[in-house]
VOVEX-133817 format. One record per residue: residue number from 1; residue in one letter; x, y, z of N, C-alpha, C, O, CB in turn. Coordinates in Angstrom, 2 decimals, m for minus. Glycine has a CB too. Example, Ala and Ser with C-alpha at 12.3 -4.5 7.8 and 13.67 -1.06 7.14 Angstrom:
BEGIN
1,A,13.19,m5.69,7.80,12.30,m4.50,7.80,13.20,m3.30,7.80,14.24,m3.32,8.46,11.31,m4.47,9.05
2,S,12.85,m2.25,7.08,13.67,m1.06,7.14,12.90,0.03,7.87,13.41,1.14,8.04,14.08,m0.60,5.72
% end
This chain:
BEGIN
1,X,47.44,109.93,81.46,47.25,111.28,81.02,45.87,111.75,81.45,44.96,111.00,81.78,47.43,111.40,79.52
2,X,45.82,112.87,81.41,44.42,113.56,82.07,44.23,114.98,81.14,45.14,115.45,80.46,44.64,114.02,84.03
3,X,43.27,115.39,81.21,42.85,116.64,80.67,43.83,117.99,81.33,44.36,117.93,82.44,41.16,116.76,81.04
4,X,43.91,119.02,80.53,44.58,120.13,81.60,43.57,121.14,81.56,42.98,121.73,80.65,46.17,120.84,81.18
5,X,43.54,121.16,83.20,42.75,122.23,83.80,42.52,123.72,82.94,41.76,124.66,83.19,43.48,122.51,85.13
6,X,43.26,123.55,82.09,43.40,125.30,81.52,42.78,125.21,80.09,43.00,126.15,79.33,45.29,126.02,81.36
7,X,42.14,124.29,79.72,41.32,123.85,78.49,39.91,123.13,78.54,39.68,122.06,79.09,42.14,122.95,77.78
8,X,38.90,124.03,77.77,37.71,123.50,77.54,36.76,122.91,76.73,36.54,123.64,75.77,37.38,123.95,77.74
9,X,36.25,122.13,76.72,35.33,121.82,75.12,33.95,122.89,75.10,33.07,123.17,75.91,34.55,119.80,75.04
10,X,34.23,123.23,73.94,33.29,124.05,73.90,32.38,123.19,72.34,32.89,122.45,71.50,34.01,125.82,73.82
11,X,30.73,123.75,72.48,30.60,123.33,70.74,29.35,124.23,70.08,28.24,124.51,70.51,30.13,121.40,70.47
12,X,30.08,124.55,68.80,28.91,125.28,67.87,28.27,124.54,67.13,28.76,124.36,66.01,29.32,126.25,66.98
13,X,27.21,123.98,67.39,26.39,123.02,66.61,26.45,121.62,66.69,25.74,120.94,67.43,26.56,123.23,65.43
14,X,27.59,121.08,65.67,27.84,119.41,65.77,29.53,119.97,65.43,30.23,119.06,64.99,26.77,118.01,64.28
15,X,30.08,121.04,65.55,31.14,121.07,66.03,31.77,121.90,67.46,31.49,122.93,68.08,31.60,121.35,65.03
16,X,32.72,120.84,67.57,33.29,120.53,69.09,34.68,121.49,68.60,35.15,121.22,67.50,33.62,118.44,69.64
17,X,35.25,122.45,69.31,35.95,122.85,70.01,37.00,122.97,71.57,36.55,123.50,72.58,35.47,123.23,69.76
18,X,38.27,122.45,71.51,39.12,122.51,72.54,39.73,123.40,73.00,40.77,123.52,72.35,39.78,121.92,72.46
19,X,39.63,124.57,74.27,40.24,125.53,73.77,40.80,126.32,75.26,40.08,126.60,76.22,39.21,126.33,72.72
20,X,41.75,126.50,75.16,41.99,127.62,76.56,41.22,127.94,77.09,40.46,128.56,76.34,42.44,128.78,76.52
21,X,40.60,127.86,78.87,40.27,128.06,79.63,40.27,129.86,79.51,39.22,130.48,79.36,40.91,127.23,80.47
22,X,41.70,130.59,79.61,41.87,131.79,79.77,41.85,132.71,78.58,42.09,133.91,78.73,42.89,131.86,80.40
23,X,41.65,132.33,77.71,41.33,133.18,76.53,40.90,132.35,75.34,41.54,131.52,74.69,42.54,134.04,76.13
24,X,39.51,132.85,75.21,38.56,132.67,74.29,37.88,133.52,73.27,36.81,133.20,72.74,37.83,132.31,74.86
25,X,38.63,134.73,73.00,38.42,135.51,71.70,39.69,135.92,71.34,40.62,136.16,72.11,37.47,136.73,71.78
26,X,39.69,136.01,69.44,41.04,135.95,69.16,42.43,134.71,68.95,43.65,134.80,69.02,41.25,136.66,70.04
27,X,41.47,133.60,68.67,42.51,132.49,69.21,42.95,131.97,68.06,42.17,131.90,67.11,41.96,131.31,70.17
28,X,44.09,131.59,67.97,45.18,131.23,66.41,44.95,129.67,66.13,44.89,128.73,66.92,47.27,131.47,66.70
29,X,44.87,129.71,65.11,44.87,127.63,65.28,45.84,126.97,66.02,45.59,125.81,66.36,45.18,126.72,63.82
30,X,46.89,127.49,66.35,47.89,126.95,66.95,47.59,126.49,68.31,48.17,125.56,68.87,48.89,127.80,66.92
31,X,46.33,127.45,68.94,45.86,127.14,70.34,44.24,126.52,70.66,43.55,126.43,71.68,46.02,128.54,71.09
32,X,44.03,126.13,69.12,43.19,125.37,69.72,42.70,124.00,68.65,43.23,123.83,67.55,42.03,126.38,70.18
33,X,41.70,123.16,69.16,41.69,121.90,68.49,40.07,121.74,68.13,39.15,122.05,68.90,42.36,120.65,69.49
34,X,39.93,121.18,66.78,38.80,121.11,66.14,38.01,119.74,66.37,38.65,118.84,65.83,39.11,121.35,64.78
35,X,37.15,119.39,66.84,37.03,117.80,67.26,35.85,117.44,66.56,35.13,118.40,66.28,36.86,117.44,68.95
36,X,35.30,115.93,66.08,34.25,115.63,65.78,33.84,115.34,67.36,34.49,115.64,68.36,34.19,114.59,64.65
37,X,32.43,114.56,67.28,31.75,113.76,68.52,32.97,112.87,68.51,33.87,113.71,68.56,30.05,112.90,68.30
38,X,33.39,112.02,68.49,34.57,111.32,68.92,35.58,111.87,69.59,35.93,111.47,70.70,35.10,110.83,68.01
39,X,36.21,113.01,68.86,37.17,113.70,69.79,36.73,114.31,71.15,37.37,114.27,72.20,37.72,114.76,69.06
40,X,35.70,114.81,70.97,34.67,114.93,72.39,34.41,114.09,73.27,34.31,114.43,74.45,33.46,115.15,72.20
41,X,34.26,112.91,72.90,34.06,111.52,73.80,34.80,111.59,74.69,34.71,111.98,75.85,34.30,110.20,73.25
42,X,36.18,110.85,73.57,37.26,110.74,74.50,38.07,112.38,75.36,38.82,112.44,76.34,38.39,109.90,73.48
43,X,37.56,113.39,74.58,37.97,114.41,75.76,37.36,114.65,76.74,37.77,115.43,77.60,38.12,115.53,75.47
44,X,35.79,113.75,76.85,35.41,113.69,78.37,35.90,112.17,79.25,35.54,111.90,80.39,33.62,113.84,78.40
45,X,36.55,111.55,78.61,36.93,110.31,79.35,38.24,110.46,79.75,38.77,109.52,80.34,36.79,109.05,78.58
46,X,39.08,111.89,79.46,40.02,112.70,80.20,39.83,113.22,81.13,40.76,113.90,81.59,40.45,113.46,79.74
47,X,38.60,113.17,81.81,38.64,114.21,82.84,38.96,113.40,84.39,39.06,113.87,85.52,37.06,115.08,82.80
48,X,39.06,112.03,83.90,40.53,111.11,85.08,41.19,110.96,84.17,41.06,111.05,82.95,40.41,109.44,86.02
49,X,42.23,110.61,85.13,43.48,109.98,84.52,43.28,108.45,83.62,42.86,107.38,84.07,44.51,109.73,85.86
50,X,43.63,108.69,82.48,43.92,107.17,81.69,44.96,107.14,81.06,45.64,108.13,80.76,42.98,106.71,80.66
51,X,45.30,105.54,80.68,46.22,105.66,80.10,45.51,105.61,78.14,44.37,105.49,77.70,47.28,104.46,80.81
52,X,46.62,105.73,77.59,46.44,105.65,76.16,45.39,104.22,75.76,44.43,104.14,74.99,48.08,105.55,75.47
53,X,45.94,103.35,76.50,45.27,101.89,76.51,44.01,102.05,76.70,43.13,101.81,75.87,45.74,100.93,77.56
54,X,43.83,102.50,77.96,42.12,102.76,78.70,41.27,103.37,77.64,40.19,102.92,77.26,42.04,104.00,80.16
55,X,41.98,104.63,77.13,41.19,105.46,75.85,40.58,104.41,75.38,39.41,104.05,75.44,42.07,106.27,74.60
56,X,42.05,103.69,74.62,41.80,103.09,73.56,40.01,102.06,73.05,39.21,102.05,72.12,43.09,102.28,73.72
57,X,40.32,101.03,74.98,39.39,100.41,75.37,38.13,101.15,75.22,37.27,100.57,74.56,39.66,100.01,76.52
58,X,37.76,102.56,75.79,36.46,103.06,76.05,35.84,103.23,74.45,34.67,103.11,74.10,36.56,104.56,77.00
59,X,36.98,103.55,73.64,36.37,104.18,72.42,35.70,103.10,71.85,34.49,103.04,71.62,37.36,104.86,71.40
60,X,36.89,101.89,71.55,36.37,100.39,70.94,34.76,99.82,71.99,33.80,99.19,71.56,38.06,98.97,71.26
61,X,34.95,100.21,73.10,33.25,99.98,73.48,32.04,100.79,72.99,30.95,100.44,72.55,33.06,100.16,74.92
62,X,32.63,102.07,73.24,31.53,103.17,73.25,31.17,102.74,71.45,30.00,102.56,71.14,32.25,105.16,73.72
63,X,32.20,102.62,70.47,31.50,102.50,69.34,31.69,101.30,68.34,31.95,101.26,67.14,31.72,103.61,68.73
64,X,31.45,100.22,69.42,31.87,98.83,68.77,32.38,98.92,68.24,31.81,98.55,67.22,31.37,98.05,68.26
65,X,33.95,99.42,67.84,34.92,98.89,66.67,36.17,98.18,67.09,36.61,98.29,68.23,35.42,100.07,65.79
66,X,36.82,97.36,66.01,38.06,97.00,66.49,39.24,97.41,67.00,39.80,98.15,66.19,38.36,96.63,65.94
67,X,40.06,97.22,68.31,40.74,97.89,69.15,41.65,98.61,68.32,41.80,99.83,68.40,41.30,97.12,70.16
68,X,42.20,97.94,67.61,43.13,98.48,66.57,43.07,99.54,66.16,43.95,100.37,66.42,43.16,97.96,65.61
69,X,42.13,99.78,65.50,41.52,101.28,64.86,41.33,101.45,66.00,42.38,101.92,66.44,40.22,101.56,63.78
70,X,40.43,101.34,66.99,40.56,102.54,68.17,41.73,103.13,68.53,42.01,104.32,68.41,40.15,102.11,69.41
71,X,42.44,102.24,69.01,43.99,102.52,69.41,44.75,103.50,68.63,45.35,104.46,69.12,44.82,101.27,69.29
72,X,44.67,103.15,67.03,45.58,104.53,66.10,44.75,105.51,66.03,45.28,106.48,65.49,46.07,104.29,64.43
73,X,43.43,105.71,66.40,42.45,106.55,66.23,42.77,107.05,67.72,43.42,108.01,67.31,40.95,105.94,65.77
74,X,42.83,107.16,68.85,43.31,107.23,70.23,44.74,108.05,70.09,44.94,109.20,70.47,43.46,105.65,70.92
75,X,45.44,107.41,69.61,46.94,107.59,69.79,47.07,109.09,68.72,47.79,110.08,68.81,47.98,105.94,69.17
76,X,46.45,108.86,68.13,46.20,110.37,66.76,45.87,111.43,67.65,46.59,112.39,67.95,44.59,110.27,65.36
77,X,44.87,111.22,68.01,43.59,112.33,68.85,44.80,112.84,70.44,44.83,113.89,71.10,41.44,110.91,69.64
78,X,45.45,111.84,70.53,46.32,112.41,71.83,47.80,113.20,71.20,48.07,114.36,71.52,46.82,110.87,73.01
79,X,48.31,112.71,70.64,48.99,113.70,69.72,48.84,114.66,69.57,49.81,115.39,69.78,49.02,113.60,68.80
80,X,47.85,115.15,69.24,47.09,116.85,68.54,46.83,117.32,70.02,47.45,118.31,70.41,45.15,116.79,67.30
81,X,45.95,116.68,70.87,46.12,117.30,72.33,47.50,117.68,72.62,47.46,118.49,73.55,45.70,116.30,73.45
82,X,48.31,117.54,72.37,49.65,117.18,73.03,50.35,118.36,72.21,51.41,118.71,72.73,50.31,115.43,72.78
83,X,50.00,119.03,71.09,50.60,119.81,70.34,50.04,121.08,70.58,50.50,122.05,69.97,50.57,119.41,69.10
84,X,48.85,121.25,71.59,48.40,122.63,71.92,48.69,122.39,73.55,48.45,123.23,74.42,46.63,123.06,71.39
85,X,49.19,121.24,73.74,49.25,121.23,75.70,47.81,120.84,76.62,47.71,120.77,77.84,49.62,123.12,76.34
86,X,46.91,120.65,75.73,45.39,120.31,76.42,45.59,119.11,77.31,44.75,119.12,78.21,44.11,119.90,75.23
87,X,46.40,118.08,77.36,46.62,117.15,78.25,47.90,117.16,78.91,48.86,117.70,78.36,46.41,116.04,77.70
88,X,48.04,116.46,80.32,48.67,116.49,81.16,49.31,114.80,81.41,48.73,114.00,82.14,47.85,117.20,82.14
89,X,50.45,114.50,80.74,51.15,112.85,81.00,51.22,112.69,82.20,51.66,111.64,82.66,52.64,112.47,80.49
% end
């Protein structure tokens, strides 16, 4: 999976925003995604192609934790991408 070209992170402060490329005022929750620094991470380790696995791996490095929790923490965070279309399988 990879990021889709038509979505950006944007952030106000210490919050991160995911959000349509083509329209950025006016936007419904439905079209866009609320992220901590984590969800940000891994939405810049989208910008190649990985698989769910790879995520999984970068996150459990980037913040020493066990793969496990990375992995359902990974697999969550791609879900919600997946429910506004921000990633590309």
């Amino acid at each position: 999976m990879q990021q889709n070209e038509n979505f950006t992170l944007r952030n106000i402060g210490d919050i991160y925003f995911i959000i349509p490329t083509a329209q950025t005022t006016f936007l419904s929750v439905g079209q866009m995604l609320t992220v901590n620094e984590t969800g940000a991470y891994l939405w810049n380790c989208l910008k190649k192609k990985q698989t769910l696995e790879e995520l999984a791996s970068s996150l459990q490095s980037y913040y020493n934790i066990d793969y496990t929790m990375a992995f359902e923490d990974t697999k969550q965070f791609v879900e919600e991408l997946q429910k506004i279309n921000a990633v590309k399988l």
